[in-house]
N, C-alpha and C positions, 0 to 999 in steps of 0.2 A: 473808178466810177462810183459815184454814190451807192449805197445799198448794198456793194461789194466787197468780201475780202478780198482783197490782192497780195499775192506772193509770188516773188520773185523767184527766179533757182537760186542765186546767190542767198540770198537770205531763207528760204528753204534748207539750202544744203549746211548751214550752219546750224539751225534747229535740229537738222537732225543731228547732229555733231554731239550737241548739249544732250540732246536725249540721250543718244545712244551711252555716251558718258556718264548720265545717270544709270541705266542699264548695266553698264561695268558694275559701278560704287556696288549698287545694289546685288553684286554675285548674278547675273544672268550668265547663262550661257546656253548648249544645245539641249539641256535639261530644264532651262526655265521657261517654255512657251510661255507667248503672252497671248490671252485671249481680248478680242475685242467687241464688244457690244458700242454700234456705235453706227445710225447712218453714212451716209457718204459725205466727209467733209475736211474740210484741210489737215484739220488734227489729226484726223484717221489716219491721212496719206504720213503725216509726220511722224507720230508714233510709230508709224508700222515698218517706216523704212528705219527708221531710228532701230527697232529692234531687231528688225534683220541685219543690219550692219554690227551689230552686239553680236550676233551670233545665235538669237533669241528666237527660236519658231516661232511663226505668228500663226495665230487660229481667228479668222474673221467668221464670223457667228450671226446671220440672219436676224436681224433687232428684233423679228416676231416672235422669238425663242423666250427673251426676257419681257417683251410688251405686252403681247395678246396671249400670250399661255395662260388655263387657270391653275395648271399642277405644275409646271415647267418641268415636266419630265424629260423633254428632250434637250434642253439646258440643263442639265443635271448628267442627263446620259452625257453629251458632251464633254463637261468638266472632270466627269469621271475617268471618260477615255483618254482626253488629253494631257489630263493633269497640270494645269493650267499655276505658274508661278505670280503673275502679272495677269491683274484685269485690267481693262482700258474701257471707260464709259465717255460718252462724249458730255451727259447731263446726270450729275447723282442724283437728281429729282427726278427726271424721267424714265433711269432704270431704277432706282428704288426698292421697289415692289421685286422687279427681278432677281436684285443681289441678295434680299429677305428671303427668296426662294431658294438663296443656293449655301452651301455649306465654305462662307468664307474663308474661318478659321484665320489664320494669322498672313494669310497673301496679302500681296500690296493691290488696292483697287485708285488705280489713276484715274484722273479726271479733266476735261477741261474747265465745265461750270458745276457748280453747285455741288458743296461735296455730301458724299452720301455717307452717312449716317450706320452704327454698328458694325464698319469695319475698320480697317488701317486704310486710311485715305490721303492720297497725297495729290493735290494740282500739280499738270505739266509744270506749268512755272516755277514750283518748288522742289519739282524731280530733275528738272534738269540742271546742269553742273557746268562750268567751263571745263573744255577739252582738255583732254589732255594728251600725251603720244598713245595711251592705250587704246584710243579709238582708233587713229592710223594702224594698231599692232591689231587689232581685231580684224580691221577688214584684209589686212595679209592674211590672215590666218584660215579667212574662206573660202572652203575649195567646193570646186564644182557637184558635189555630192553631197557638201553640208544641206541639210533641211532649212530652208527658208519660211515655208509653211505648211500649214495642214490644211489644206481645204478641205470642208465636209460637202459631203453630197446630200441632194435635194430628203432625203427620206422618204422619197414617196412609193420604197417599196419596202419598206423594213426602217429600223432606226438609222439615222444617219452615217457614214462613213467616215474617217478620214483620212484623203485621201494625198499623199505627200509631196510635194514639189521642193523640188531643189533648185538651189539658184543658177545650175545650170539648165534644169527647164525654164525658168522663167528667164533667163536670158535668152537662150534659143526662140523660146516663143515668140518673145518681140522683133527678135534680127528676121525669124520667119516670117512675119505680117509684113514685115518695111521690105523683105525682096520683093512680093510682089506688090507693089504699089508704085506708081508711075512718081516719085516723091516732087519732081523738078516740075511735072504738070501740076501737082498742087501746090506747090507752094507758087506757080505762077496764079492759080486761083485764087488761094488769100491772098496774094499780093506779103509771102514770107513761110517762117513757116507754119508749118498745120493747124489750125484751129479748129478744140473736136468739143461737142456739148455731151456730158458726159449722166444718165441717171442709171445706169443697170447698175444692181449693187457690186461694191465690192467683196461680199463675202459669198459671190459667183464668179465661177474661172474667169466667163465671159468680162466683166464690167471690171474688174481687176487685171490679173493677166493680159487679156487681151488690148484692154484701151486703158487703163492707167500706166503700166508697166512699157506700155508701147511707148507713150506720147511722153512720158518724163525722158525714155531713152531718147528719142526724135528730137524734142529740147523744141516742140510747141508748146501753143494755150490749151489749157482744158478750162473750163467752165463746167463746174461740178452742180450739178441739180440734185436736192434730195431725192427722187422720185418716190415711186408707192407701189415695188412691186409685190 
């Protein structure tokens, strides 16, 4: 459709291949979280599985943390707690000002566009690597207890949390929403299967976990809105 990015799974699941390959090269593993500064947008979803297939905790980070903060103290508290090996911004001009505010020091800060400026900055396009068997030998290697992510909590009663899922909660989560769902009446309604419009962020259980993580397993459409929570 005009105006839209479209991606396939097939070609999805190869990007992530290439990432997560880059992930290798570069020494990730359950000690190198990668943090994301990054609305809701395809690179997100591809970097993010890309790193969890590495073996890479991922920490998704509320954009308001690095956009509208004047001190970014709780970007800071974050980084501090996570210890974050890998940034991921979706625009270096956009966060900018954000990354000025934090103590980059010699971490890799990925990008899609524009690269930003006083740190080590590398484009997906240039991180990512052809596959190789290590990507197949990494995702053997994860087991139901490995960390997948850090979700932090909202803050609103003290500094943020992080709070850890494993890739066997975020599998169960999803197999749990699709038992109860009548799946053959809907996919009678779209005429296939699911088709879901998606704007709660992902760096909420909700908008991640629960509708990303669902509808990629389910193997429908999402239609990803930035929205403006």
């Amino acid at each position: 459709r005009p105006g839209w990015q479209e991606l396939t799974y097939q070609a999805a699941w190869s990007r992530v291949e290439t990432l997560a390959q880059g992930f290798l090269s570069a020494g990730a593993g359950a000690d190198s979280p990668l943090m994301i500064l990054s609305r809701n947008a395809v690179d997100h979803a591809l970097v993010m599985y890309a790193a969890m297939l590495a073996g890479c905790p991922v920490v998704p980070v509320t954009p308001a943390y690095a956009l509208l903060s004047q001190d970014f103290q709780r970007l800071n508290y974050i980084d501090q707690l996570v210890e974050p090996r890998f940034i991921y911004v979706e625009d270096g001009t956009q966060f900018q000002r954000g990354l000025d505010g934090m103590q980059i020091e010699d971490r890799t800060v990925l990008y899609s566009r524009n690269a930003p400026t006083g740190c080590k900055s590398v484009s997906l396009d240039a991180f990512a690597e052809i596959s190789t068997p290590d990507v197949a030998a990494a995702y053997d290697a994860l087991k139901p207890d490995t960390v997948a992510k850090y979700m932090m909590t909202s803050g609103s009663t003290g500094d943020p949390k992080a709070v850890i899922n494993t890739h066997e909660m975020i599998a169960a989560n999803a197999k749990m929403i699709r038992s109860v769902w009548d799946e053959a009446r809907l996919e009678e309604i779209c005429g296939g299967p699911q088709v879901m419009c998606n704007f709660l962020p992902w760096s909420h259980t909700y908008g991640a976990n629960a509708i990303l993580h669902n509808i990629t397993d389910w193997g429908g459409t999402l239609y990803i809105d930035w929205g403006a929570p």
